[in-house]
N, C-alpha and C positions, 0 to 999 in steps of 0.2 A: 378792530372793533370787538367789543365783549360781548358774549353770550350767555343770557342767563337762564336757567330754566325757572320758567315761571307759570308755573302750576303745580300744585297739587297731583298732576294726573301724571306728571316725569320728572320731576323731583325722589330723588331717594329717601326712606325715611331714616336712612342710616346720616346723608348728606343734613337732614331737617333736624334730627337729633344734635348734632353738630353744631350748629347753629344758635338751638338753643342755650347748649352748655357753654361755648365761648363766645355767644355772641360774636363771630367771625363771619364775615358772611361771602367769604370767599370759597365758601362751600354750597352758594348757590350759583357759581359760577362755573359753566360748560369749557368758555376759552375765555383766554384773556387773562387779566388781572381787572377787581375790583376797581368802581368809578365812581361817580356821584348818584349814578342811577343804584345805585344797589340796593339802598333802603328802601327805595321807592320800590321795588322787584318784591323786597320781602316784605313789605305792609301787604301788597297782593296778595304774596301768598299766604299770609295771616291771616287776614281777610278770609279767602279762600277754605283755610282749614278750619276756622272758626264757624262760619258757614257752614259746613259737611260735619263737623265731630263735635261743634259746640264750644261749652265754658265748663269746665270741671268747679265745681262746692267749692272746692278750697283757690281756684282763684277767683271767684265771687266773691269770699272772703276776703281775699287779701286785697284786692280792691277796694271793697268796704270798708275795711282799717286805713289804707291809705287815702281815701278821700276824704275819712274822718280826720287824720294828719293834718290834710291838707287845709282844711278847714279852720282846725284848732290853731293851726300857723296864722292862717290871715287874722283871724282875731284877735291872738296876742299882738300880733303889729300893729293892726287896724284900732285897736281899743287899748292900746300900751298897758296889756295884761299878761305880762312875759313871764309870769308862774303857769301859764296855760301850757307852755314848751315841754314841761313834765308829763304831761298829757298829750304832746305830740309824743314823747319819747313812747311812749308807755304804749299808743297806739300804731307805732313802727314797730315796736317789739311783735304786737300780736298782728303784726299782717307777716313778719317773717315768719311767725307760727304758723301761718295758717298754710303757710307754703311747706314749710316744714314735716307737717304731719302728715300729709298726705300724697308728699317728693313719689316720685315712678322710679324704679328702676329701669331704667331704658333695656340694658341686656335681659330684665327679669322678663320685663314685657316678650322680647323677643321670643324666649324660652318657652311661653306661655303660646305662643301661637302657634311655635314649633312644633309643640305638643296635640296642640288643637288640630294641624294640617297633618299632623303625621310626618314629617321631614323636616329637619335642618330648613329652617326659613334665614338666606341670606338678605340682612336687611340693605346691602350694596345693591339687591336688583328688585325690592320691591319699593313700587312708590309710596307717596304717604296716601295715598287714597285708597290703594290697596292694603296695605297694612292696618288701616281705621277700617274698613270694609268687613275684613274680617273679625276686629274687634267686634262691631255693631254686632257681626252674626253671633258671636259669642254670645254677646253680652243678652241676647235677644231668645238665649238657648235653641237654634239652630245650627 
């Protein structure tokens, strides 16, 4: 049987980092090997962290250009206006940008809080709740 950790509160942010950058998500797994359930595990913990730390500007953004895509799509097909596809193209572009411009360095972050705590922050033994906890305090000048 697989084991996954499903929370925010024992989840590593090193393991959650991971995840993000490969889209693998056999790094939300305790024991075992990945199953069918495992998407389901990390929509939770998306959920979860989105919930506690929020949506960063720039994927509001890129959200917004992709909906705008999305949209510009069905009407080229829905109203066989297939010059509008230029304009899908044109609003993928700027939702990569928007992801783009405002990319985390995941080690940088670490570094950053390393500094804040005063010691070498191993991000293998802090969870993501813990690591966003302290951002907040950061960011909150505490």
């Amino acid at each position: 049987m697989v084991k996954y950790y499903k929370s925010i509160d024992e989840l590593s942010i090193f393991n959650f980092n991971k995840v993000i950058e490969t889209n693998d998500l056999k790094y939300i797994v305790k024991e075992g090997v990945t199953d069918n359930k495992a998407s389901i595990v990390w929509d939770i913990i998306m959920d979860e962290y989105i919930d506690y730390v929020g949506l960063s500007k720039s994927y509001l953004d890129y959200m917004r250009y992709e909906k705008k895509a999305a949209l510009l799509t069905c009407q080229a097909y829905l109203e066989n206006k297939l010059y509008l596809l230029n304009f899908v193209a044109i609003a993928k572009q700027q939702a990569q940008d928007a992801l783009g411009t405002h990319k985390e360095d995941f080690m940088e972050s670490v570094g950053i809080v390393s500094k804040y705590q005063g010691y070498r922050v191993n991000p293998k033994e802090y969870t993501v709740k813990e690591f966003y906890s302290i951002i907040k305090l950061m960011s909150n000048g505490k």
